[in-house]
C-alpha positions in Angstrom: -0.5 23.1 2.5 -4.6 24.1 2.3 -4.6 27.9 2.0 -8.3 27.9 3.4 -9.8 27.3 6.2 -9.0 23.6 6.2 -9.3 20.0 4.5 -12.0 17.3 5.7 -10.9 14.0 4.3 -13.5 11.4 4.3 -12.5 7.7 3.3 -14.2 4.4 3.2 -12.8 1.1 2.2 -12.2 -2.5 3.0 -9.0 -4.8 3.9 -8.4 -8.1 4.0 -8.2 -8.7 7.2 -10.1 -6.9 9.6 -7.8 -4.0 11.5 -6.7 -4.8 15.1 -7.2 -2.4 17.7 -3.2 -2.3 17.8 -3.0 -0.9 14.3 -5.2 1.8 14.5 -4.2 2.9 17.6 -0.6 2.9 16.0 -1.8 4.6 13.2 -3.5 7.3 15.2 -0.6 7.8 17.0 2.2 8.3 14.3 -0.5 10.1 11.5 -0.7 13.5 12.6 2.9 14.4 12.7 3.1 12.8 9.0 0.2 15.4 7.9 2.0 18.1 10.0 -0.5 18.5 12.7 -0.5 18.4 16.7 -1.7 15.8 18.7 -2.8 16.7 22.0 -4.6 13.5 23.4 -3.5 10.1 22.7 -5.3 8.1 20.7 -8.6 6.1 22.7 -9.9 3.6 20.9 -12.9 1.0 21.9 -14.9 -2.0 20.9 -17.7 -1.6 19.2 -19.9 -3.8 17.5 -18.2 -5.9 15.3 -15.3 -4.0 14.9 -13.3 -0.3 16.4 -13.7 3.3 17.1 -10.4 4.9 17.5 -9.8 9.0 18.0 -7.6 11.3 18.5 -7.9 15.1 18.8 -5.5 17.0 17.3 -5.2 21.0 18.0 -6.2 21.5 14.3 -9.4 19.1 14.8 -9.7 15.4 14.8 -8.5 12.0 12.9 -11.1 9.4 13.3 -11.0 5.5 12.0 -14.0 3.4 12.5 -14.3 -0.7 11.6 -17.0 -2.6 10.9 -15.5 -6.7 10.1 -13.4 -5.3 6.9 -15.0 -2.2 6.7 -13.1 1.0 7.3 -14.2 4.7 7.5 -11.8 7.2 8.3 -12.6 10.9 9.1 -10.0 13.4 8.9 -10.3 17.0 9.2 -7.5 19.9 9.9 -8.7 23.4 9.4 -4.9 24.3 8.4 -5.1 21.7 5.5 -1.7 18.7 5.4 1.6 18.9 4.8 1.0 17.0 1.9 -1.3 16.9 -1.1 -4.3 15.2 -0.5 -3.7 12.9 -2.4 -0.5 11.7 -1.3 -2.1 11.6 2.3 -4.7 9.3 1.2 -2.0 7.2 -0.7 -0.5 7.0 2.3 -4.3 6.1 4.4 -4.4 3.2 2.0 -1.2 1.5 2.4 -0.9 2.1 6.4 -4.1 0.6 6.7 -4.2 -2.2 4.1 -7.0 -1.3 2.3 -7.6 -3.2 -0.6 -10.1 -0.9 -2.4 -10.9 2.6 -1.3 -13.5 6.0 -1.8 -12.4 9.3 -0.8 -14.1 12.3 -0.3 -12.5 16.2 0.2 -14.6 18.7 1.4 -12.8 22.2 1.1 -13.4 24.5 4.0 -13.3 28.3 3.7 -14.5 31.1 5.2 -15.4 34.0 3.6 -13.7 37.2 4.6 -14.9 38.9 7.6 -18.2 41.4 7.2 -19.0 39.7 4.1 -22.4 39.0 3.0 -23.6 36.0 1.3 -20.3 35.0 0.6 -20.1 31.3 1.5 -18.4 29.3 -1.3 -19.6 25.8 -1.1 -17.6 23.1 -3.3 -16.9 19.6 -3.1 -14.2 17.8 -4.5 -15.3 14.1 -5.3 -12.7 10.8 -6.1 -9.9 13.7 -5.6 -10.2 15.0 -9.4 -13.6 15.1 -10.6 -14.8 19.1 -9.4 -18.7 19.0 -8.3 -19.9 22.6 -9.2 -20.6 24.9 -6.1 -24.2 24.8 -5.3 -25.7 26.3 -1.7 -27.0 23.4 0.0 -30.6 23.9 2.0 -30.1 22.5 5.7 -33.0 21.3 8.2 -32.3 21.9 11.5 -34.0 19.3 13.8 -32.9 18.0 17.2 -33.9 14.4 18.5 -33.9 14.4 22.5 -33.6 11.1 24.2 -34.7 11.6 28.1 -33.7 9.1 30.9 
């Protein structure tokens, strides 16, 4: 288990077959308790073009799978970390799902302890090995309003 303040696992692939809405509902369903979170919503999952959106909110955060044809993204994050290592839990992504090649990205959270200044460790681990050094990343804030 993560010690801080949680584990985003982002993972794109492809299968063979494009995933029915079925499977990833299934797989929405049973994943959380494998990872040793708690599901509080069932999993929803909808049509979209050319493929699925499937969710499911989990106390710890969300598990997300979207499809594109054979394309797959899936969006994991648990601010507790897995029951696993990460890298079992994305073993276990890729043969649940089929996928018959596969990119994964973990972003490790943490939080710096309280009343500390300019503490914010950023780091990114990339392909689950290779460590990207820490750097602090400028972000733009902008907002794009659609009126009715």
């Amino acid at each position: 288990m993560h010690n801080g303040a949680g584990i985003h696992l982002l993972l794109e692939g492809a299968t063979a077959r494009p995933l029915t809405a079925a499977r990833i509902g299934g797989f929405l369903r049973w994943f959380p308790q494998y990872i040793g979170v708690h599901r509080i919503t069932e999993p929803v999952v909808v049509e979209q073009e050319g493929g699925w959106c499937g969710m499911v909110v989990i106390a710890e955060s969300h598990l997300a799978v979207h499809t594109r044809q054979r394309q797959v993204w899936v969006d994991i994050f648990s601010c507790i970390g897995f029951r696993q290592d990460t890298e079992v839990v994305v073993q276990a992504v890729v043969r649940l799902l089929s996928l018959t090649q596969h990119r994964a990205t973990v972003l490790e959270r943490a939080m710096p302890p309280l009343g500390a200044k300019n503490a914010w460790p950023v780091g990114v681990k990339m392909g689950l090995g290779t460590e990207k050094p820490a750097e602090t990343p400028r972000i733009e804030a902008s907002a794009h309003v659609v009126s009715e």
